[in-house]
C-alpha positions in Angstrom: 93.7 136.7 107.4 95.8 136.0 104.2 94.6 139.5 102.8 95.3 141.1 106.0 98.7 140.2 106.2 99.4 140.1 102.7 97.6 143.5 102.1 97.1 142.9 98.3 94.4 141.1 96.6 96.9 139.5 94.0 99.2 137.9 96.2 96.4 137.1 99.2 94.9 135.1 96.3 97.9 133.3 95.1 98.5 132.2 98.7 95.2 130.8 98.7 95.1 129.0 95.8 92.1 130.8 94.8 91.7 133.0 91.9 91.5 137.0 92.4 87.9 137.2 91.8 87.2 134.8 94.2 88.8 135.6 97.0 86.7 139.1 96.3 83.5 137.2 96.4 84.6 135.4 99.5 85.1 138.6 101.2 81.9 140.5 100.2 80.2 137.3 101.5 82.0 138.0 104.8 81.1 141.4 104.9 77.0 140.4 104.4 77.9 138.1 106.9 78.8 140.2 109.3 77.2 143.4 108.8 80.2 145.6 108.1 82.7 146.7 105.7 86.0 145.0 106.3 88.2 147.1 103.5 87.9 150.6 103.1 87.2 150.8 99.4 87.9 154.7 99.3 91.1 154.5 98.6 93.2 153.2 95.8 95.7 151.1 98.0 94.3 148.3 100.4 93.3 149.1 103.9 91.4 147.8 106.5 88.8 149.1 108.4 88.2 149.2 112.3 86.6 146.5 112.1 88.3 144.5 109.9 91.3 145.5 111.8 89.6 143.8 115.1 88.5 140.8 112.8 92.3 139.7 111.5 93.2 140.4 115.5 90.5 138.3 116.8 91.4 135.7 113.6 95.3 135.3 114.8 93.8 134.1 118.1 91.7 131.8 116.4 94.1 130.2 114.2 96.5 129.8 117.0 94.0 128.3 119.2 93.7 125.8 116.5 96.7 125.5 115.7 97.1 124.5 119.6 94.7 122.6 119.2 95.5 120.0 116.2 99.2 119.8 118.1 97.3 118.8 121.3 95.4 116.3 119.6 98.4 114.7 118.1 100.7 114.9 121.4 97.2 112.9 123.0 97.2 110.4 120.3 101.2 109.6 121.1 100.4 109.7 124.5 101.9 112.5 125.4 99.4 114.8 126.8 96.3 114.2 129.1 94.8 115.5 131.9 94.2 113.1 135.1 91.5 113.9 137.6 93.3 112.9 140.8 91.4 112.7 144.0 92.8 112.8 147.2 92.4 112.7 151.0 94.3 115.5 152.8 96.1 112.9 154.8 97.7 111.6 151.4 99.6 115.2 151.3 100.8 114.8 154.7 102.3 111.2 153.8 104.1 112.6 150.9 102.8 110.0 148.7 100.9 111.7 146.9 103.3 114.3 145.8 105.9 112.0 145.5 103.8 109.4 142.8 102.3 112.1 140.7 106.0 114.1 140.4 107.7 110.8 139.7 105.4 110.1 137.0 105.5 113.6 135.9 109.6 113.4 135.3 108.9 110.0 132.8 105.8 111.4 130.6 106.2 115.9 131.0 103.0 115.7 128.9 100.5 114.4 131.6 98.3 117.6 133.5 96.8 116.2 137.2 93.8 118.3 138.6 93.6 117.7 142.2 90.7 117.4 143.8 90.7 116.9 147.6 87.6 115.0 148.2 86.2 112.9 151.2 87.0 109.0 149.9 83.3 107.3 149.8 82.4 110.2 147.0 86.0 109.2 145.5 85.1 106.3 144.8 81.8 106.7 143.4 83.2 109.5 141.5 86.1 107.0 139.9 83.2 104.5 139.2 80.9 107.3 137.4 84.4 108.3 135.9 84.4 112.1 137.2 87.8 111.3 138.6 90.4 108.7 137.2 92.0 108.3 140.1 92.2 108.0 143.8 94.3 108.6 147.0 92.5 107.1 150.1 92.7 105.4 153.4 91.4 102.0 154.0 89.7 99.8 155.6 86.8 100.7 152.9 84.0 98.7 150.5 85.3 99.0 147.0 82.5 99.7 144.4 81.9 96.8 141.4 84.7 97.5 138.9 87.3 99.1 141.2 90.8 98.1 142.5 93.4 99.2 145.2 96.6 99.1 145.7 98.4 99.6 149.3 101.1 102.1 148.8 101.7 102.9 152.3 101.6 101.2 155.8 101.8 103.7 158.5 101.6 103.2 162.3 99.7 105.5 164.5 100.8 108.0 167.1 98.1 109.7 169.4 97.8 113.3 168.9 96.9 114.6 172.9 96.4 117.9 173.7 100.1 119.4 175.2 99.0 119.6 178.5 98.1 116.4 178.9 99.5 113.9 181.4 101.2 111.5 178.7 101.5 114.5 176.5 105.4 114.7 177.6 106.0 110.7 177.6 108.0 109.1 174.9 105.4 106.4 173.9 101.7 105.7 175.7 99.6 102.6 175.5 96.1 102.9 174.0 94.9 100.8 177.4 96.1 104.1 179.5 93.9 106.1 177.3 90.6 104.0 177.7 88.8 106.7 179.6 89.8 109.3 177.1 86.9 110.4 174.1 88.4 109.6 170.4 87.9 111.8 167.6 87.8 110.5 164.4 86.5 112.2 161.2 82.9 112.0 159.8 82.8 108.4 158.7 80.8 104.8 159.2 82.1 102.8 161.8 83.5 100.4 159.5 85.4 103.0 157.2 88.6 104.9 157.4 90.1 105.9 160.8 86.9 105.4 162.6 87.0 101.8 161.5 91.3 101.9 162.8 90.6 103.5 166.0 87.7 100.8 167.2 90.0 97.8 166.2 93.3 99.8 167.4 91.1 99.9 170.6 89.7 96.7 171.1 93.5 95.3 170.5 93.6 97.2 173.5 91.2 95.4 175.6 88.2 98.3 175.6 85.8 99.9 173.4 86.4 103.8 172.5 83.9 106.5 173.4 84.3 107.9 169.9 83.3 111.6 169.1 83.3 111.4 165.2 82.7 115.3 164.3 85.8 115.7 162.8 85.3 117.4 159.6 88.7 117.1 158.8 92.7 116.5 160.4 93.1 120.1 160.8 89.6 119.9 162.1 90.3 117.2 164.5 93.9 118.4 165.7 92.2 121.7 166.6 89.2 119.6 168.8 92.2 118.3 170.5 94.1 121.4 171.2 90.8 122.0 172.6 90.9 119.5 175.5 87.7 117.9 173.6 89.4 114.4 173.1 92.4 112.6 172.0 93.0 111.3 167.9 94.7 108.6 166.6 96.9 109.7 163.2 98.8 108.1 161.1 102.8 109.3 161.6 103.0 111.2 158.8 100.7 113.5 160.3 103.2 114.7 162.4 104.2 117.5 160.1 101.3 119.3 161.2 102.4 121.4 164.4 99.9 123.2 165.6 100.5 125.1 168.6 99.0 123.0 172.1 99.5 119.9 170.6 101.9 116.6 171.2 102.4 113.9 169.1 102.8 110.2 171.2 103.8 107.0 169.8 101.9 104.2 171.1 103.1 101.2 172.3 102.0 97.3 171.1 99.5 98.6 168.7 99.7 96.1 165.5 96.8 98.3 163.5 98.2 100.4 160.7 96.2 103.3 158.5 96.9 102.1 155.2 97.0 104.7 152.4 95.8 103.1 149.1 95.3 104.6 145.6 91.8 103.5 143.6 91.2 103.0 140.0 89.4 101.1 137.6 90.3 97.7 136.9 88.8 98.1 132.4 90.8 101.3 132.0 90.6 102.6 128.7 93.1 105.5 128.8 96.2 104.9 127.9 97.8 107.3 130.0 95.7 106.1 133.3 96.9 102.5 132.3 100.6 103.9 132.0 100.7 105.8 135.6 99.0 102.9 137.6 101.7 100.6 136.0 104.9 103.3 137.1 102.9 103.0 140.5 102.8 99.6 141.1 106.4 99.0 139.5 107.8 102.2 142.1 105.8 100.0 145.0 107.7 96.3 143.7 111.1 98.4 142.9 111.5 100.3 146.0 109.0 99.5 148.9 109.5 102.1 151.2 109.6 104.6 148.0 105.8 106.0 148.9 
């Protein structure tokens, strides 16, 4: 690159730090290397070849890649850069938490890089225990695997997505008893996990248990089942923002069960930046908390 740019043996040699001859054995060393003439030795005044023309091209992108590199290494060693594997559940999104903690965090330390990776919460949190993902958004109730921690960011009461022509569809609030013949859809899930585990308690609150469909692949999965006349869902409020069309949104009336939204991380963190964003989360959740 130095004799490239400098296109004269003398100087490219001085740059170095290397004497003339030296830097000409380098080369023809380079050249054996690779098979081909670098420098057309034809003519009296230094020129490159084709290929030795695609070599210092190719070499620029090396260097600066390293050069990238090294000042990536040192902004990680300060703390400044990292990349956070962030899994989430879908319903996090809706809340607004989500967004809201990772920008937040974002505006103290610009360094930090999340991927996002919406991911059903069981594999979340084996995948934060095999450390695949550092970090997790997810809905409680929910066994936590040895080594891992939760922290409540959100407590959200539920509304009762019903299909819009349905006779409490119109009705400013419902109670779940008035539902008790209805079927419930919940997502795919255990019955003591996630919503599946809120909608049997929110139900026997009510006096009855739930004739539960649990196919649900998803919320937009489950919203569409309803829009279908195939049962009725409880959400958490935040879920709301999704209007699809046939569908009505109900609060419901003397139900004390909440759907928590959580985030999940290891309690021996080594990273410094991991360390750094669950202790902005938890002091955003003391500070403010209604702020998630």
């Amino acid at each position: 690159m130095a004799l490239a740019e400098e296109q004269n043996f003398e100087r490219a040699a001085a740059r170095l730090g290397i004497a003339q001859p030296g830097l000409s054995q380098q080369i023809i060393k380079l050249e054996a290397l690779l098979g081909v003439s670098l420098l057309d030795r034809s003519r009296r005044s230094l020129r490159l070849t084709r290929p030795g023309l695609e070599l210092a091209e190719q070499g620029r992108r090396v260097l600066g890649l390293a050069e990238s590199a090294v000042e990536a290494v040192h902004r990680a060693a300060k703390g400044d850069l990292e990349r956070v594997a962030v899994g989430y559940v879908a319903s996090a999104a809706y809340s607004g938490v989500l967004g809201d903690a990772l920008s937040k965090f974002k505006a103290s330390r610009p360094g930090v890089e999340f991927q996002l990776i919406e991911i059903e919460m069981r594999q979340q949190l084996e995948k934060i225990a095999d450390k695949t993902l550092d970090l997790g958004f997810i809905r409680p109730p929910i066994a936590l695997p040895a080594g891992l921690a939760a922290e409540i960011a959100m407590r959200e009461e539920f509304v009762v997505a019903l299909p819009a022509n349905h006779a409490h569809a119109a009705s400013p609030s419902v109670t779940l008893k008035s539902l008790a013949g209805e079927v419930f859809i919940t997502p795919r899930q255990p019955p003591d996990v996630g919503f599946h585990r809120n909608t049997i308690a929110a139900c026997r609150e009510a006096g009855f248990e739930p004739d539960i469909n649990s196919s649900g692949r998803d919320f937009i999965t489950i919203a569409s089942m309803v829009v279908l006349g195939t049962g009725v869902a409880l959400v958490p409020r935040s879920f709301q923002c999704v209007q699809l069309p046939g569908i009505a949104y109900t609060r419901l009336k003397g139900c004390s069960v909440t759907s928590d939204l959580a985030i999940a991380y290891r309690k021996v963190e080594p990273s410094p930046i991991i360390k750094s964003f669950i202790a902005h989360f938890k002091k955003s959740l003391s500070r403010d908390e209604d702020s998630f």
